[in-house]
C-alpha positions in Angstrom: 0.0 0.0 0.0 1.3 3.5 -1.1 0.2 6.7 0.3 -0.2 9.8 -2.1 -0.7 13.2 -0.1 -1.2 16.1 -1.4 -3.0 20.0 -1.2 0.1 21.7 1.1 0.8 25.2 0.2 1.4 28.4 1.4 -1.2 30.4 2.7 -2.0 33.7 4.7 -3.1 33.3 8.9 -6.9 33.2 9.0 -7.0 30.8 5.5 -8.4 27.3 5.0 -6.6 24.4 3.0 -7.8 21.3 2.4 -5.3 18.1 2.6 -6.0 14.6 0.8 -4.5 11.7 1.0 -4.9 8.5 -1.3 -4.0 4.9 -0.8 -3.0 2.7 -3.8 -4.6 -0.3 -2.2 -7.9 -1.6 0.5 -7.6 0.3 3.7 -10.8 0.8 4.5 -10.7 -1.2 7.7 -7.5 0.7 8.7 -7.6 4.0 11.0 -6.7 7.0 9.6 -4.6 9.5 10.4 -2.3 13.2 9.5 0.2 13.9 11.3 2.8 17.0 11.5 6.1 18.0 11.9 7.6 21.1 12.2 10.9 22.1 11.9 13.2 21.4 15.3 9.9 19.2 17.2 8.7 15.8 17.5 6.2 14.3 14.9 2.8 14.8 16.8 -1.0 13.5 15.9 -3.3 16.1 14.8 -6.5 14.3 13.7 -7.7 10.5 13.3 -11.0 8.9 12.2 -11.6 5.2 12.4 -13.2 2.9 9.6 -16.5 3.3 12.0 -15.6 7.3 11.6 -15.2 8.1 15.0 -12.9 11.1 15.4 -9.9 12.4 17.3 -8.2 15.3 17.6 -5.4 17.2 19.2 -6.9 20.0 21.5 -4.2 22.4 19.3 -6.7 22.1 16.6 -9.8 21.5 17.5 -12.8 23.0 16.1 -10.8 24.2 12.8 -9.4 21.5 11.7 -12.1 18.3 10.4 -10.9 15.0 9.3 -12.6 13.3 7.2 -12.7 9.7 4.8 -14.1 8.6 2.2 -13.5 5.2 1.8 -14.8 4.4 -2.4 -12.4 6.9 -3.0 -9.8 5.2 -0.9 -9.0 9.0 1.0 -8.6 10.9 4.1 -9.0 14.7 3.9 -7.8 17.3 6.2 -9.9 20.4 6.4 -8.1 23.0 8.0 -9.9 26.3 8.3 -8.6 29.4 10.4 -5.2 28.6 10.1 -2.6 30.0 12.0 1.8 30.2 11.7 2.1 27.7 14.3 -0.1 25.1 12.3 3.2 25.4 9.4 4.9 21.9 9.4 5.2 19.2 7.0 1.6 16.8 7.2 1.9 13.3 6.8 -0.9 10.9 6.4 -1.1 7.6 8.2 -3.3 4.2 7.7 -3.0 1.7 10.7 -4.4 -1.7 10.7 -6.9 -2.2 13.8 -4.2 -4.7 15.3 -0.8 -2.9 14.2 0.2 -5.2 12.0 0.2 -3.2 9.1 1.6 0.9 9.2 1.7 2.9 5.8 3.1 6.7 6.0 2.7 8.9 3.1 5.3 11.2 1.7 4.5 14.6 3.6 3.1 17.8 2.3 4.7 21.2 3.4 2.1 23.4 4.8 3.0 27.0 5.6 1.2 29.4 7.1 2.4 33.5 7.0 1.5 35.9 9.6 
């Protein structure tokens, strides 16, 4: 399984972008996941959404950020609205097995965000 993310760019403080991410094979039953990095920190969580669609996020961006799947498609989104400089990092998208077994990372999409 190959993941294909794309929709990074740069944008203003206050903007919206929308990030999706595609798998090349069946992950339906996997969790889903975007994760981000900025320069100098730790890779940390921002939002997940189960196959039953049951949502997590980190408190950082909650309620302007919205995950979202859509599995005959075979994505995961990333709707991130009232954007600020601190959201600027590189987003990767995950897909997890239930058990583990099975981890797939896509290739990371620079977001940046001026002030």
């Amino acid at each position: 399984v190959q993941l294909q993310a794309s929709g990074g760019g740069l944008v203003q403080a206050g903007g919206s972008l929308r990030l999706s991410c595609t798998a090349s094979g069946r992950t339906f039953s996997y969790t889903k996941a975007w994760y981000r990095q900025a320069p100098g920190k730790q890779r940390e969580e921002v939002a997940s959404i189960t196959s039953g669609y049951s949502t997590n996020y980190a408190d950082s961006v909650k309620g302007r950020f919205t995950i979202s799947r859509d599995n005959a498609k075979k994505t995961v989104y990333l709707q991130m609205n009232s954007l600020k400089p601190e959201d600027t990092a590189v987003y990767y998208c995950n897909a997890i097995s239930g058990a583990g077994r099975n981890n797939y990372w896509g290739q990371g999409t620079q977001v940046t965000v001026s002030s």
